[in-house]
Each structure stands twice: as structure tokens, then as C-alpha cells.
Residue, then its C-alpha position, 0 to 999 in steps of 0.5 A: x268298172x264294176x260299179x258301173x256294171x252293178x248300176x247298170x243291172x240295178x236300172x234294168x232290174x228298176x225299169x223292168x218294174x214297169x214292164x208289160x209283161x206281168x211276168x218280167x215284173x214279178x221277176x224284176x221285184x224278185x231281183x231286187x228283193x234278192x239284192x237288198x238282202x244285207x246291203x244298206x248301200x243298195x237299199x238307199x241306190x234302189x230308193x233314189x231311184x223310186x222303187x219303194x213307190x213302185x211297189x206300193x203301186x203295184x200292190x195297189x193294182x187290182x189286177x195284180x197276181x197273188x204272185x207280185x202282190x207276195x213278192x212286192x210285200x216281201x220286198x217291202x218289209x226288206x226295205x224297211x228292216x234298216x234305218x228309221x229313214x227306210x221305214x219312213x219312207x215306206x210310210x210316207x208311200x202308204x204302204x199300211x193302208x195295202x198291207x192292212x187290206x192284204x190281211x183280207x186276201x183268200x191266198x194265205x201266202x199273201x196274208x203271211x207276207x203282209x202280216x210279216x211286213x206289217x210287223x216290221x213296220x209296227x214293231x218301229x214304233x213310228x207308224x201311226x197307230x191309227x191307221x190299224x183303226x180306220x177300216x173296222x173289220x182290221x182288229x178282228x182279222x188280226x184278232x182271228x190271226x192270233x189263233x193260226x200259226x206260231x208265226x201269224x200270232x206273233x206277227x198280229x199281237x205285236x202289231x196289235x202292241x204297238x198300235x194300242x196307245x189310248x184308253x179307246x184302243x184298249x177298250x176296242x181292243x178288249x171289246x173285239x176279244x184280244x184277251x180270250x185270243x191271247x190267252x192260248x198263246x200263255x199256253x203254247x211251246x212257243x217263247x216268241x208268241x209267249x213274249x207277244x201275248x203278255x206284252x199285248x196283255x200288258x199294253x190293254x191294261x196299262x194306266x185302264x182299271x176297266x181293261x185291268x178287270x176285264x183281263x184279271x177275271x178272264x179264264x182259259x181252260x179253267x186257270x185265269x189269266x193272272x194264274x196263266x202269266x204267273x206261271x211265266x214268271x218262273x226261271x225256265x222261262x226267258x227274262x223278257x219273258x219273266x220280265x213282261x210278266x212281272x210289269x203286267x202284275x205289276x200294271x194290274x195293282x195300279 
């Protein structure tokens, strides 16, 4: 009985998705983000059932609210914190495309959802790397975020790590100033953005003597960047931390 019961309410929470009223669509993509949470066994009900696909549509409205459009995102990162199969399938809705133009939304609420999912998607390491470079105003945006919060940072340099796998991406990378706007972040009381900027700083570097340079004669507030990631590597620092430091002074001697 209760499996029926449960089923039921996952089909009204699903055909609610397709509501007239922008307001029951907005409370149905809440439940089903709500119900998601922790559960593997509801996650793949749900995606049998379509939702992933609905969301990105309605992500994709122009007429949507900054309400949904936030919620939908959210439900969406949801989804793909899972299986590699969850990720893909957000993928294979082309989702990326919206969540990348979300980064552009005047409602900060909205940029923080996209950029968070975005994360989640990247941080896979099976999305395409490419997608971050076909709209030219993407990489300067999550350049410009790597100056907001803590949270921000953190979110657009691991995107900006995971989508850096060329010679092209590093000297685009570098030409649209990640270094200067990583270096701050060497700086800050914040270990997750810490750990983020030198792993971006080491990807631009790697197996490239012309990025390699570039970063090694960068300075920030007079220290250079090779000073700056030094000091990193000291014990009150965590491994990960150290230990990316380590591998990006051992990249630039190559």
C-alpha cells in the first residue's frame, strides 16, 4: 500500500510540472527537489519518468520566473550528484548550455544556483570541456566570479579546472586573466577556494612553458605567485592543499 501511495504522489508532483499556473510548477519542481534528497531509489523513479528533460525546458523558457528558473537548477544539481549515469543524463538533456547562460542572469540568486550545479556537473569529470568555450563572453564571467564570494570562487575555478584540458584552453585561460584573479584566492582564509585556485593554476601550467612563464612572473600585492603557493606548502596548511602546491612547483620546472 504504501508503495502505491508513494507513486501516486511522485505522478502528481510530475504532472504538476506541466501546469498552467506558474505558481503550482514552481511548487511541484520544490517537491520533487525536497524528495530527492539522499534517495537514489527516487532520483531514478523520477528520471523514468522524465523529469530531468522537463526541467531543462523549463529552464529554457524565456518567460520563466527567477523563482523556477532557481529552483528547476537546484533540482538539477540534485540530480546529478549520483551516479556517473545521473550526470549523463543531465548532459545528454543540454542542460550546460542553460546553465552556462544562467552565469549572465541579473538575479544573483540564479547565478549562484547555475554556478553551483554547474560545478557538480564539471567536477564529474565527463562533461565536455568545450561547451565552457563556444559562447566567448562564458570564461570572462566565471573569471569575474572568481572575485565574489567564497562560494562563487570555488564554484567557477573548479569549472574553469575541469574544463582546461588543451594548450588552447590554457592560453585562453590566461589571455582572459585567470591568473591575477586566482591569485587573491592564495590569499584568503578560505582552504576550499585555496585548494581551488592552485589546482586551476596548476592545470594552466601543465606540460605549457609559455603559461608556465606567464604565471611564474605573475605578482599579487608585490609576493609572486611562485612565493604565494610556497607559502601553501607549509604543515598548517591541509595535504590536498600542500599537495597541489607541491605538483604546480613541480609542473613549472618542466
Amino acid at each position: 500500500v504504501r508503495t502505491i501511495v508513494v507513486m501516486e504522489t511522485e505522478q502528481n508532483a510530475v504532472d504538476a510540472l506541466f501546469h498552467s499556473d506558474p505558481e503550482v510548477v514552481v511548487g511541484a519542481v520544490r517537491a520533487i527537489k525536497n524528495s530527492i534528497i539522499g534517495s537514489k531509489s527516487r532520483k531514478c523513479t523520477y528520471m523514468t519518468m522524465g523529469v530531468i528533460p522537463r526541467l531543462v525546458h523549463l529552464v529554457s523558457q524565456n518567460e520563466a520566473s527567477a523563482r523556477l528558473i532557481k529552483e528547476a537548477v537546484i533540482a538539477l544539481g540534485s540530480f546529478a550528484h549520483g551516479t556517473d549515469e545521473n550526470i549523463r543524463a543531465v548532459i545528454d538533456s543540454h542542460a550546460i548550455p542553460l546553465l552556462l547562460r544562467g552565469l549572465f542572469f541579473s538575479e544573483m540568486a540564479v547565478v549562484e544556483a547555475c554556478v553551483k550545479t554547474t560545478k557538480i556537473i564539471y567536477q564529474s569529470g565527463i562533461a565536455p570541456c568545450e561547451l565552457v568555450y563556444e559562447d566567448p563572453g562564458v570564461v570572462p564571467q566565471l573569471v569575474q566570479l572568481l572575485s565574489e564570494s567564497s562560494v562563487f570562487a570555488e564554484c567557477a575555478a573548479i569549472i574553469l579546472t575541469q574544463s582546461c584540458m588543451t594548450s588552447y584552453h590554457q592560453i585562453t585561460l590566461c589571455a582572459q586573466d585567470v591568473v591575477p584573479a586566482l591569485a587573491p584566492l592564495l590569499v584568503k582564509p578560505w582552504p576550499r577556494c585555496q585548494l581551488a585556485a592552485v589546482m586551476c593554476l596548476a592545470t594552466v601550467v601543465h606540460h605549457n612553458q609559455a603559461t608556465a612563464f606567464a604565471v611564474a612572473q605573475a605578482h599579487f600585492n608585490g609576493d609572486s605567485i611562485p612565493l604565494l603557493i610556497e607559502k601553501l606548502m607549509v604543515c598548517d596548511q591541509s595535504a590536498e592543499v600542500q599537495l597541489w602546491a607541491s605538483k604546480w612547483y613541480y609542473l613549472i620546472q618542466l
